[in-house]
C-alpha positions, 0 to 999 in steps of 0.5 A: 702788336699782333702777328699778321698771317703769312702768305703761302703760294701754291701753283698745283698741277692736278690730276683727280682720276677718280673723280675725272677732274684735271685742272691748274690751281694757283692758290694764295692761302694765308696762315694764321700766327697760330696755325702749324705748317702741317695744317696748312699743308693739310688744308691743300691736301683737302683742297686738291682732295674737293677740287672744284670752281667754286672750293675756297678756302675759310677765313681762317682759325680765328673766324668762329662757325666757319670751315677750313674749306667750303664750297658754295652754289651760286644761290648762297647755299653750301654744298661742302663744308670742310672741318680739319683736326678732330671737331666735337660732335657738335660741330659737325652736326652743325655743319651737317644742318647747314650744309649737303656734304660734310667731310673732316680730315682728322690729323694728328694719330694720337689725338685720332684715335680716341676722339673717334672711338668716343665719337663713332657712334654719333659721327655714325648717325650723321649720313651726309658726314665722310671721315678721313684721316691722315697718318703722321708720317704723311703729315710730316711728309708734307710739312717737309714739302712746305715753302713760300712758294710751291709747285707741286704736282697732285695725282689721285688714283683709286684713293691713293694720293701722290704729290711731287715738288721739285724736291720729293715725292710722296705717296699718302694712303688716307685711312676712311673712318667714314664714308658718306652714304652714296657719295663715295660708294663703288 
């Protein structure tokens, strides 16, 4: 018999200065049988990091060709596909061709590390492609934060993230690898 996914609730309160966006967020997002509760952690992250209308989560780990995230106009077409981990270069090319932003956020440090230096080269030729990755220590943080049912208040400012519970706070400095050519430039 298989494992069914296990649902998570998050109500964010969220504050994006720099892109000047401030909204309330309730999420429901399942976890697959498979999926670590840092990557489901990581995946919020990246939701409060694309925040918008029309963001959703994908279907999941066991749905082949679709992101952990993305968001999609009213004509079908997709604007933001979100990869976390650290995906081959053909998959991000795939995704480049089917969509306008492509962002990854690679995890895990000792896994970064060589996947991007044996793929920079060509990550590096892909335009609309932003990198980022998450130190572990920020990973662990947030895994600690995880429970069924969360409220957390999410603050971007200048790069720089803080997400608070009832619990603790964090800080998380994101390390970009990669940043899309006139999307993120200052």
């Amino acid at each position: 018999m298989a494992l069914g996914a296990t649902v998570y609730k998050a109500n964010i309160a969220l504050s994006d200065l720099d892109r000047n966006y401030y909204a309330e967020h309730v999420l429901t997002v399942a976890r697959h049988p498979s999926e670590t509760q840092t990557r489901l952690m990581l995946r919020i992250l990246a939701f409060c990091l694309h925040a918008g209308e029309k963001l959703e989560f994908g279907r999941g780990l066991s749905t082949e060709g679709e992101p952990a995230l993305w968001e999609i106009d009213d004509t079908g077409s997709i604007v933001s596909w979100i990869e976390l981990g650290t995906p081959d270069v053909r998959t991000v090319r795939k995704a480049a061709g089917r969509s306008e932003h492509v962002t990854v956020l690679a995890y895990d440090e000792a896994r970064i590390g060589p996947w991007w230096e044996a793929n920079a080269g060509e990550m590096g030729k892909i335009l609309k492609l932003t990198v980022i990755a998450v130190k572990d220590a920020a990973s662990e943080a947030l895994d600690r934060m995880c429970e069924r049912n969360m409220k957390l208040a999410v603050t971007i400012q200048d790069g720089t993230i803080w997400v608070s519970s009832d619990a603790c706070n964090i800080q998380i400095d994101l390390d970009w690898l990669q940043r899309e050519r006139g999307r993120y430039d200052r």
